[in-house]
PyMOL commands that place a pseudoatom at each C-alpha (Angstrom):
pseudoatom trace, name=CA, resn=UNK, resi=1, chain=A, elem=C, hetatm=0, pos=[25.316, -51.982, -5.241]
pseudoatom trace, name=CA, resn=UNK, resi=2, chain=A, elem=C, hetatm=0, pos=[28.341, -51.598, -2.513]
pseudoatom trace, name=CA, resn=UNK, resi=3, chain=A, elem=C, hetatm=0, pos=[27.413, -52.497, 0.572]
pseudoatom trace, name=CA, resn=UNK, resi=4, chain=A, elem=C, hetatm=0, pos=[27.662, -49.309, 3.324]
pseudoatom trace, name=CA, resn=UNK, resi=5, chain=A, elem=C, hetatm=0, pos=[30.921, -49.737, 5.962]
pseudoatom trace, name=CA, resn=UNK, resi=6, chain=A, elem=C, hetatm=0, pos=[30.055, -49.445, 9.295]
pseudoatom trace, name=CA, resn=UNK, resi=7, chain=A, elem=C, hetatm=0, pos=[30.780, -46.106, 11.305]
pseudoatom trace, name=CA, resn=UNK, resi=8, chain=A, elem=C, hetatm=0, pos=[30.944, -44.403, 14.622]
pseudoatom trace, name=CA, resn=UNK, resi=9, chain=A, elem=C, hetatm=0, pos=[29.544, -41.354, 13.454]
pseudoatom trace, name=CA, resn=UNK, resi=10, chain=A, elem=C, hetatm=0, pos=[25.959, -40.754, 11.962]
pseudoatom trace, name=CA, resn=UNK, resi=11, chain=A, elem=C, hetatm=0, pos=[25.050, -39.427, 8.110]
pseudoatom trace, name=CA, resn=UNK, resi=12, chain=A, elem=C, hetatm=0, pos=[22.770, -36.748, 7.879]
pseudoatom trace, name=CA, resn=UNK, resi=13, chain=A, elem=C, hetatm=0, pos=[19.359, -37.823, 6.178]
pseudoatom trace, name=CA, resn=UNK, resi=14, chain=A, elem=C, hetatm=0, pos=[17.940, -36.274, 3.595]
pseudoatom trace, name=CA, resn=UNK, resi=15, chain=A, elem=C, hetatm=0, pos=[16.228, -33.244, 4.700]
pseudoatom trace, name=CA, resn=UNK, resi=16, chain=A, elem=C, hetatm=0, pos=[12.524, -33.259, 3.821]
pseudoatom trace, name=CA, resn=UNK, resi=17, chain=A, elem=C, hetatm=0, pos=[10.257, -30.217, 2.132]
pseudoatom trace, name=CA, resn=UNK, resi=18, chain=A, elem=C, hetatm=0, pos=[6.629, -30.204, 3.115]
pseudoatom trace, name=CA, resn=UNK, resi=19, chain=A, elem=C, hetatm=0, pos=[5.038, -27.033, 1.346]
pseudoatom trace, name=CA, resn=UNK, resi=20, chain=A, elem=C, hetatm=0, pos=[0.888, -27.237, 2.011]
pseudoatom trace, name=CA, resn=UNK, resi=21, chain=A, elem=C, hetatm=0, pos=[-0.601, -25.538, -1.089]
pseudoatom trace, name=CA, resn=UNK, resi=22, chain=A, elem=C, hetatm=0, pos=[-2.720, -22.568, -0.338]
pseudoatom trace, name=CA, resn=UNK, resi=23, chain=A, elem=C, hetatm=0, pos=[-6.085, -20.848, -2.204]
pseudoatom trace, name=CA, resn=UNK, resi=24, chain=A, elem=C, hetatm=0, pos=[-6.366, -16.845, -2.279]
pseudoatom trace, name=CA, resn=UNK, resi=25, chain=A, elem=C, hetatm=0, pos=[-9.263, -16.222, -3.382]
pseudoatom trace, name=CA, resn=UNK, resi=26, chain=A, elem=C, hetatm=0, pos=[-9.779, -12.364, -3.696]
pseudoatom trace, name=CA, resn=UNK, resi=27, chain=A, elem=C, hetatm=0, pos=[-13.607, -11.986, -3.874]
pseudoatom trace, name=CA, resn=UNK, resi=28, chain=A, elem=C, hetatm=0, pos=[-14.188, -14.304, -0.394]
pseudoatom trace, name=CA, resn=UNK, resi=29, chain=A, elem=C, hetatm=0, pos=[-11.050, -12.107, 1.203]
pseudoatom trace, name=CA, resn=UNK, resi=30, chain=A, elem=C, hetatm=0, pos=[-13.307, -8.651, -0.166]
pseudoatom trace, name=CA, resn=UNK, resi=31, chain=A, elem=C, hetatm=0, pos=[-15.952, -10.189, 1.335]
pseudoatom trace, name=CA, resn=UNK, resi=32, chain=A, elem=C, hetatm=0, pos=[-14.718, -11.112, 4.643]
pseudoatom trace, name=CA, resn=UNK, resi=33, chain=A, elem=C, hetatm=0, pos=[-13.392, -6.985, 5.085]
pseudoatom trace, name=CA, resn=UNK, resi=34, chain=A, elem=C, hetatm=0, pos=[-16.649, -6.199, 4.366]
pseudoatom trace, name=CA, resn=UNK, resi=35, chain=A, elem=C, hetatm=0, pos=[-18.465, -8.258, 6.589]
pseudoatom trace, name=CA, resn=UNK, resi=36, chain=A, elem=C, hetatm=0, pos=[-15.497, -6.923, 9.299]
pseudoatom trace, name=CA, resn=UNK, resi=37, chain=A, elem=C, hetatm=0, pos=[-16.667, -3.034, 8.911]
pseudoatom trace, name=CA, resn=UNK, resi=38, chain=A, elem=C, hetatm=0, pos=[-20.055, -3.707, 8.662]
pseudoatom trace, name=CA, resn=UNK, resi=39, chain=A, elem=C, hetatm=0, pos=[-19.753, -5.156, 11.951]
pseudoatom trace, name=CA, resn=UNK, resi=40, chain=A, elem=C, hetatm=0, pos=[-17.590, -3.100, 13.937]
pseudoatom trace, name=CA, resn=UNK, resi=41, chain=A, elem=C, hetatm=0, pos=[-20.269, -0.120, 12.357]
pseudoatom trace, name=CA, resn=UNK, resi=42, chain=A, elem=C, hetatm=0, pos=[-23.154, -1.936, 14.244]
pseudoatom trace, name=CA, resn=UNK, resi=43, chain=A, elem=C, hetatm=0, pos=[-21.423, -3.147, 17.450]
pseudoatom trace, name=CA, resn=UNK, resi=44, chain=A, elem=C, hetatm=0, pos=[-20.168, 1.222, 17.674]
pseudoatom trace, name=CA, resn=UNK, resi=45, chain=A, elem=C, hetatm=0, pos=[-24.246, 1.661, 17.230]
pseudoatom trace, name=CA, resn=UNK, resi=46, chain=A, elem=C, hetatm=0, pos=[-22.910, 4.081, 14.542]
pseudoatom trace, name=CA, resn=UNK, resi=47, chain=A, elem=C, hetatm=0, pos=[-25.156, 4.655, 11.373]
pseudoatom trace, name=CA, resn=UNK, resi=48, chain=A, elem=C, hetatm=0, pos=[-22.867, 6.938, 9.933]
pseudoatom trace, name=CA, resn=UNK, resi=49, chain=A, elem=C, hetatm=0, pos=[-20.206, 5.990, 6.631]
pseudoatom trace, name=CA, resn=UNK, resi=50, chain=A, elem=C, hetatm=0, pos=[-16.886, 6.401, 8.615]
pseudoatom trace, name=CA, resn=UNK, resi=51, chain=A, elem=C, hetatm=0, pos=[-14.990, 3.991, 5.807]
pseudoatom trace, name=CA, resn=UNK, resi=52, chain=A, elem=C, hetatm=0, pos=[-12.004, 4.449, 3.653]
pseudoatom trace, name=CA, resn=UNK, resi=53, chain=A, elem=C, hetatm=0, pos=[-14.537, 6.214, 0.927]
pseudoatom trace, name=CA, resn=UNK, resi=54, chain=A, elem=C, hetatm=0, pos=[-15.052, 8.945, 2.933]
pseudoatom trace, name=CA, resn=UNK, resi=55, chain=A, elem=C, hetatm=0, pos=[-11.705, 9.084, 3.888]
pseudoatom trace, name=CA, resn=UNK, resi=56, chain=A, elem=C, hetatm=0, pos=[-10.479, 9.409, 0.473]
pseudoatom trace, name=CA, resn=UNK, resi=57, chain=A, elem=C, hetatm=0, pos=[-13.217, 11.751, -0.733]
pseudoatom trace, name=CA, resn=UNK, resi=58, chain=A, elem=C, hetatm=0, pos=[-12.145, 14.453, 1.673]
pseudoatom trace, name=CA, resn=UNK, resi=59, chain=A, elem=C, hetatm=0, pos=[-8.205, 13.964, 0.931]
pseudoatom trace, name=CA, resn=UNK, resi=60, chain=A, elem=C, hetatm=0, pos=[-8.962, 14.164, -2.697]
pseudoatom trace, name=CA, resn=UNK, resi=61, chain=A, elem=C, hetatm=0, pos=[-10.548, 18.156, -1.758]
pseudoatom trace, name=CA, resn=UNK, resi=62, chain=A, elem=C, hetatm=0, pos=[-7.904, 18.851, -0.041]
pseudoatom trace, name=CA, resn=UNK, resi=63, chain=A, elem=C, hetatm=0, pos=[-5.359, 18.006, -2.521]
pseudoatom trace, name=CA, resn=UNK, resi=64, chain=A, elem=C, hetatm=0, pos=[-7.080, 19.908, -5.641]
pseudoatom trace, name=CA, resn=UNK, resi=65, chain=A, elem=C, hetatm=0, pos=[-6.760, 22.970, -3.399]
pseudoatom trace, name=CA, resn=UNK, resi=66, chain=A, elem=C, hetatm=0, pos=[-3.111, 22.362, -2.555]
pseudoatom trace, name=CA, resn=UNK, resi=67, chain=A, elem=C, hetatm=0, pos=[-2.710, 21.737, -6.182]
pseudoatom trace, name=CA, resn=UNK, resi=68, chain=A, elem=C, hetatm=0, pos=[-4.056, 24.665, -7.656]
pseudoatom trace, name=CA, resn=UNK, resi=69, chain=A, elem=C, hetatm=0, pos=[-1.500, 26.698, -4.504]
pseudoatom trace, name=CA, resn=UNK, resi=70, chain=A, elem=C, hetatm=0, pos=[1.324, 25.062, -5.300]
pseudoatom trace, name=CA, resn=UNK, resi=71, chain=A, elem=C, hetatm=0, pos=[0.338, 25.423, -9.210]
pseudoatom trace, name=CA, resn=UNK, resi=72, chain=A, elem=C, hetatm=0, pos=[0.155, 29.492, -8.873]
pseudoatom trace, name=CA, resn=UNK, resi=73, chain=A, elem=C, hetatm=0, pos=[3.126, 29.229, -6.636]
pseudoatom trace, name=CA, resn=UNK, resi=74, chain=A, elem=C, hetatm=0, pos=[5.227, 27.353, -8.777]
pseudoatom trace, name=CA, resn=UNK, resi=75, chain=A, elem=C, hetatm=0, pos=[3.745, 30.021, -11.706]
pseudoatom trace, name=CA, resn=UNK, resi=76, chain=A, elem=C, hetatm=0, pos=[4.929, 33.059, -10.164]
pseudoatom trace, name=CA, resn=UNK, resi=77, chain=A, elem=C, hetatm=0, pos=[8.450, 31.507, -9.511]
pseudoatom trace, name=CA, resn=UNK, resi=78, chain=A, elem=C, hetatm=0, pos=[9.111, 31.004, -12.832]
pseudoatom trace, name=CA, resn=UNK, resi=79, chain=A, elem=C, hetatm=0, pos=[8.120, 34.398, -14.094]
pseudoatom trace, name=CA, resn=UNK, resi=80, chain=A, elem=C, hetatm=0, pos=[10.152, 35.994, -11.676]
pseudoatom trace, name=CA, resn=UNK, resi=81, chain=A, elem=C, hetatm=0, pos=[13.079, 33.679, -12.868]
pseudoatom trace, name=CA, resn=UNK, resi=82, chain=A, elem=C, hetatm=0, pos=[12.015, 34.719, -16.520]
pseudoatom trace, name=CA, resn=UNK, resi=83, chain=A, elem=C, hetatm=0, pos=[12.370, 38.694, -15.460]
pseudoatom trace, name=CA, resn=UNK, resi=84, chain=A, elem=C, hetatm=0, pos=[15.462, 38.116, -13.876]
pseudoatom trace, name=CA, resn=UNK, resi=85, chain=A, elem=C, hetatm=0, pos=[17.163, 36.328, -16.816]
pseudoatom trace, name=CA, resn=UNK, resi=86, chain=A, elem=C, hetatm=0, pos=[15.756, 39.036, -18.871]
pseudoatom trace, name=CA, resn=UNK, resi=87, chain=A, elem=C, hetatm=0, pos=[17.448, 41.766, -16.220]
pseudoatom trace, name=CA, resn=UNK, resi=88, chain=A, elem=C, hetatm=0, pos=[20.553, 40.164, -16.419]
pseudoatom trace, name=CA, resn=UNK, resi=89, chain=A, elem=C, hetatm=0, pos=[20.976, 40.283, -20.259]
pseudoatom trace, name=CA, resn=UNK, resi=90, chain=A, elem=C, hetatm=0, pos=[20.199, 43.900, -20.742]
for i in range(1, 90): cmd.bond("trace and resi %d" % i, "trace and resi %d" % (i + 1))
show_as sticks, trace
zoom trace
């Protein structure tokens, strides 16, 4: 093996990687949320389900109504498109 020549100036060592495996587990991290709400529900002294399920119940109400809107809307556009193609070819 050559022997290394002396020098003024200093080689860069080789740069080390550390990487410190981590563990997800989902059913602790479900658990931990849960145990989160339940107590921010009893410190607010509030008996009442103010989570994301009620949340989403009341959005999905509101979106079958603005469905079946938009539905008869979108209905009665294309029928009057249909009449006016039908105008324009007689």
């Amino acid at each position: 093996m050559p022997q290394k020549l002396p020098s003024i100036f200093k080689t860069a060592r080789h740069q080390r990687f550390h990487l410190s495996p981590r563990y997800y587990d989902p059913v602790r991290e479900d658990i931990q949320r849960r145990e989160k709400n339940i107590k921010r529900q009893h410190e607010a002294g509030n008996e009442n389900k103010e989570g994301p399920d009620l949340i989403q119940g009341s959005f999905k109400r509101y979106t079958s109504k603005t469905n079946s809107q938009s539905t008869l809307i979108r209905l009665i556009i294309i029928f009057l498109l249909l009449v006016a193609v039908l105008i324009l070819f007689y």
